[in-house]
LUMKOL-172158 format. One line per 8 residues: their letters; for each residue x, y, z of C-alpha. Coordinates in Angstrom, 3 decimals. Layout:
<rs>
a) X:Y:Z; ...
</rs>
This chain:
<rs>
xxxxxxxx) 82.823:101.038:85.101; 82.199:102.303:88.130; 84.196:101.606:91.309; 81.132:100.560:93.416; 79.562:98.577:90.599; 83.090:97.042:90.957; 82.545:96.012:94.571; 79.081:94.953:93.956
xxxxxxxx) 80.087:92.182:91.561; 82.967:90.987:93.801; 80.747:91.158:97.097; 77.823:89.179:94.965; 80.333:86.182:95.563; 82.132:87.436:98.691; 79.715:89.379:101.161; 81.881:91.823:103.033
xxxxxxxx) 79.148:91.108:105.752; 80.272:87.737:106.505; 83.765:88.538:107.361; 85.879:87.865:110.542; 84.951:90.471:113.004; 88.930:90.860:113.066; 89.117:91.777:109.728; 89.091:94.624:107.405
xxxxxxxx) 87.663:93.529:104.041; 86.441:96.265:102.251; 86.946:99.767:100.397; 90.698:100.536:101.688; 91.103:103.218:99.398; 88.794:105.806:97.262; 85.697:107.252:95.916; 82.792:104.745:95.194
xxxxxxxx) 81.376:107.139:92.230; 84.664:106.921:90.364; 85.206:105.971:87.109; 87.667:102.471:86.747; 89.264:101.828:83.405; 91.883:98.912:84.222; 91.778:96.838:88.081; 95.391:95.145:88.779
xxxxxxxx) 94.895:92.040:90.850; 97.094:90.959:93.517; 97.310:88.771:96.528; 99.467:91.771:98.754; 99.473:95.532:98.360; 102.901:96.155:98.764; 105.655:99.151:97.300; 106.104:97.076:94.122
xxxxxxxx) 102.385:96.653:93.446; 101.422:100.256:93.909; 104.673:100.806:92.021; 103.527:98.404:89.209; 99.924:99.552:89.479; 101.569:103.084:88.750; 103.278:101.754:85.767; 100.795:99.652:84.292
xxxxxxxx) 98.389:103.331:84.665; 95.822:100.950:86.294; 93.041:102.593:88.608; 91.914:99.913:90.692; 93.937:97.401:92.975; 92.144:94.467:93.983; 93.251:92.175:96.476; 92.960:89.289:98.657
xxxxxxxx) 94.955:90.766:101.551; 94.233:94.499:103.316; 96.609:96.998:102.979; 95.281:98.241:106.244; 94.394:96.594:109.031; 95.130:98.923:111.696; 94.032:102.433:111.950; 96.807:104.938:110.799
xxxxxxxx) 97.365:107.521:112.912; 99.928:109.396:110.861; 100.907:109.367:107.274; 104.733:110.346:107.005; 105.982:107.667:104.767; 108.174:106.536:107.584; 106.769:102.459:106.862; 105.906:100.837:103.467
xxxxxxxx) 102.004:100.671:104.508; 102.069:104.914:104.753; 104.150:104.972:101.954; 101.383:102.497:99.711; 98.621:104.652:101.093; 100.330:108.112:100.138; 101.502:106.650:96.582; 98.162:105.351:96.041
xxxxxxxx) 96.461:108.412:96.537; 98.378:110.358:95.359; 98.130:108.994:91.707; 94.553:108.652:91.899; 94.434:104.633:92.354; 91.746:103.215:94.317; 92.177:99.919:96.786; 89.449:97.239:97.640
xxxxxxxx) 90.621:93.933:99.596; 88.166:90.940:99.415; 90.032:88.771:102.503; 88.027:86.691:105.227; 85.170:87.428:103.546; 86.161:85.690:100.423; 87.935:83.212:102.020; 84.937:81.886:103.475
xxxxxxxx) 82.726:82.207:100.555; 82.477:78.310:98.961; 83.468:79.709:95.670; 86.483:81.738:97.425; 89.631:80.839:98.252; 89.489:77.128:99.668; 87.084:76.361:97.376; 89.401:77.201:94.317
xxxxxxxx) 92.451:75.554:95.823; 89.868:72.181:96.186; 88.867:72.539:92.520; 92.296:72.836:91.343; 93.179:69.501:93.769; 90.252:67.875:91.304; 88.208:67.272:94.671; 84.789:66.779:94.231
xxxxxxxx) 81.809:66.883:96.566; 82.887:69.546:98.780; 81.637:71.262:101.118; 82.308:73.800:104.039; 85.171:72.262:106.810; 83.814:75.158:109.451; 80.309:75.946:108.350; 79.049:79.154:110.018
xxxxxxxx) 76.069:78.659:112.780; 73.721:81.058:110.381; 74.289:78.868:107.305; 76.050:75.776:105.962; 76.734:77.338:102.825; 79.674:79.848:104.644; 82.715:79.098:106.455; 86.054:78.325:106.481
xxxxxxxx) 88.065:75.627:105.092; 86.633:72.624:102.399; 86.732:69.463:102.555; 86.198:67.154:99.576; 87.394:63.649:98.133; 90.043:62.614:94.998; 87.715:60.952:92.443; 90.777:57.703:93.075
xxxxxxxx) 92.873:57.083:96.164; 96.383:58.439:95.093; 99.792:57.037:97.149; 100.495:59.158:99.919; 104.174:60.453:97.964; 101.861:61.513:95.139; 99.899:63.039:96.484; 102.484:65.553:98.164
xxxxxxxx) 103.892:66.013:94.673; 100.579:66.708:93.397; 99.851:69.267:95.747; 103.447:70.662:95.409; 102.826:70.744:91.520; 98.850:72.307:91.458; 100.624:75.162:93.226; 103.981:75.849:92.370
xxxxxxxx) 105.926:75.611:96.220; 109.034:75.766:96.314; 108.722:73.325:99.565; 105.944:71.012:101.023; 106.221:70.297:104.872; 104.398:67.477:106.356; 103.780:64.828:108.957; 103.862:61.351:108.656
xxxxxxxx) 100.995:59.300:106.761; 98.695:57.908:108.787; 97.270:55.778:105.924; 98.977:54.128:103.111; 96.747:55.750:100.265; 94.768:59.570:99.966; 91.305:60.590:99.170; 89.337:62.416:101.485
xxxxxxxx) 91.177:65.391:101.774; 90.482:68.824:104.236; 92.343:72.048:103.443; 92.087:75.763:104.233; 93.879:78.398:102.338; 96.334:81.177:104.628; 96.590:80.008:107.748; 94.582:77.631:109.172
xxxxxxxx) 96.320:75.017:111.557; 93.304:76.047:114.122; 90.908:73.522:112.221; 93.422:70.256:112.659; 90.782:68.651:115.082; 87.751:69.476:112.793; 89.948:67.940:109.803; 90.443:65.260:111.860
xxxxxxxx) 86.633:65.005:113.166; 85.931:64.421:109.202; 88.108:61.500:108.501; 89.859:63.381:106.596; 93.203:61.591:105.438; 95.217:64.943:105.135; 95.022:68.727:105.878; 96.346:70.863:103.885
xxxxxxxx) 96.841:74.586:105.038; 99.755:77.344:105.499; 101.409:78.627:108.205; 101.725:75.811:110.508; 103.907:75.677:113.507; 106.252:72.864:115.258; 103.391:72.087:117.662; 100.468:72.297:115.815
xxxxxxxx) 102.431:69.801:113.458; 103.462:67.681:116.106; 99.672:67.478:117.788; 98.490:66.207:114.225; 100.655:63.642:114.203; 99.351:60.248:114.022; 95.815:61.142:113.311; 96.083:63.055:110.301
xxxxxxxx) 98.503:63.664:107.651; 99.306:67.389:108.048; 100.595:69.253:105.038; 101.898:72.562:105.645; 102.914:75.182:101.935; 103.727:78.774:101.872; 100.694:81.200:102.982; 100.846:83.517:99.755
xxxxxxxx) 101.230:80.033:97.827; 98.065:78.743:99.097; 95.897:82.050:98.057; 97.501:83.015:94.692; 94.596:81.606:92.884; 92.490:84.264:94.548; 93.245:86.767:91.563; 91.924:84.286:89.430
xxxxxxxx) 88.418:84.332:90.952; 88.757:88.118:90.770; 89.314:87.923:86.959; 86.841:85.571:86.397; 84.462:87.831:87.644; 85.434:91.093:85.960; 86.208:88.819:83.038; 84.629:91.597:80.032
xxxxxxxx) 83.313:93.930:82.307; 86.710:95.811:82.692; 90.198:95.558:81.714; 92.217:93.431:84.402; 95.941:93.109:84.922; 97.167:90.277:87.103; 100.556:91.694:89.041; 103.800:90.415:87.846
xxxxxxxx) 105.252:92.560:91.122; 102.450:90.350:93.313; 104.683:87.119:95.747; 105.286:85.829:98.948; 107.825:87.677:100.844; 109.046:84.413:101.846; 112.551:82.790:100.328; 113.852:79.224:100.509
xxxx) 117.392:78.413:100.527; 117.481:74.962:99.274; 120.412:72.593:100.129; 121.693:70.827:97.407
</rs>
């Protein structure tokens, strides 16, 4: 298959138009007319997944995250990101990065994490002005209120963290429920402005914890946790179209020493 038929089919979900104007979503890597024979998925490009990618004698990485989101102004190998990039090209492998502009897609990134909550009726937390259907965040309901202790364990099960932070309930029970996958303690008030009884996001800090207290539960999980299930769109949608690989070498750079 061909590398831009490739893109087409992921950008059919996940415009690379409607990214942030921050960003860098988009064709990191390599030659549109190429040929692609086997696409490794991954939330990072890091060492290990060009490495693995390498291995594996895959042609394609796709992933969530940019390998580049600066301009380069020398490749030496002197930092892992030059070091990727020279590896990468020079074995022929090809990198596209669906971020911002998947993550605001309502069948991207939020959106997954919501369907794997079980929340129904969703829609858009952050619409953009141009249309409803776009934006960041979701926010949905539980089909049944679930205790607010369940509910942390449910979230803490659905996606495998190793640790849950959070503020106190403000209600007893949960069921309308606003999240945003990777970092998004910026949309606490519009969680809030919802009803919402929790937010669920990554990356939170002390104070954007402690403003949230007392009007909305505030749950905070690991940034890479929150996104893994963004290879799992990608599959879906190469699903028989090309051979995929998800990374084994693909997780969060982030450990937790756990006190027993």
């Amino acid at each position: 298959m061909l590398l831009k038929d490739i893109i087409d089919i992921i950008e059919s979900v996940a415009p690379r138009r409607q990214q942030e104007v921050w960003d860098n979503s988009g064709l990191q890597i390599g030659d549109g007319s190429r040929d692609i024979h086997s696409v490794l998925l991954t939330v990072d490009v890091s060492e290990a997944v060009v490495a693995e990618a390498i291995k594996e004698g895959c042609d394609m990485i796709l992933s969530h995250h940019p390998l580049l989101f600066h301009g380069l102004k020398h490749i030496t190998g002197s930092t892992p990101q030059e070091r990727c990039v020279a590896e990468a090209i020079r074995h022929g492998i090809s990198i596209y990065s669906s971020h911002t502009s998947m993550d605001k897609a309502l069948r991207g990134v939020s959106g997954r994490m919501a369907e794997q909550l079980g929340l129904q009726e969703m829609c858009i937390l952050v619409p953009s002005p141009e249309d409803a259907r776009v934006g960041l965040g979701v926010i949905g309901n539980l089909p049944n209120p679930m205790l607010w202790s369940a509910w942390l364990k449910h979230v803490q099960l659905v996606f495998g963290a190793d640790y849950v932070r959070y503020t106190e309930p403000v209600r007893p029970t949960i069921q309308r429920v606003a999240l945003c996958g990777g970092a998004g303690a910026e949309f606490i008030p519009e969680a809030i402005a919802t009803g919402a009884d929790t937010y669920l996001s990554a990356d939170m800090k002390y104070h954007d914890m402690q403003a949230a207290a007392g009007q909305i539960m505030a749950v905070d999980i690991d940034h890479w946790v929150s996104e893994h299930f963004t290879r799992d769109i990608f599959a879906e949608l190469l699903q028989g179209k090309v051979e995929v690989k998800m990374s084994q070498a693909d997780a969060s750079p982030i450990h937790v020493l756990i006190q027993n």
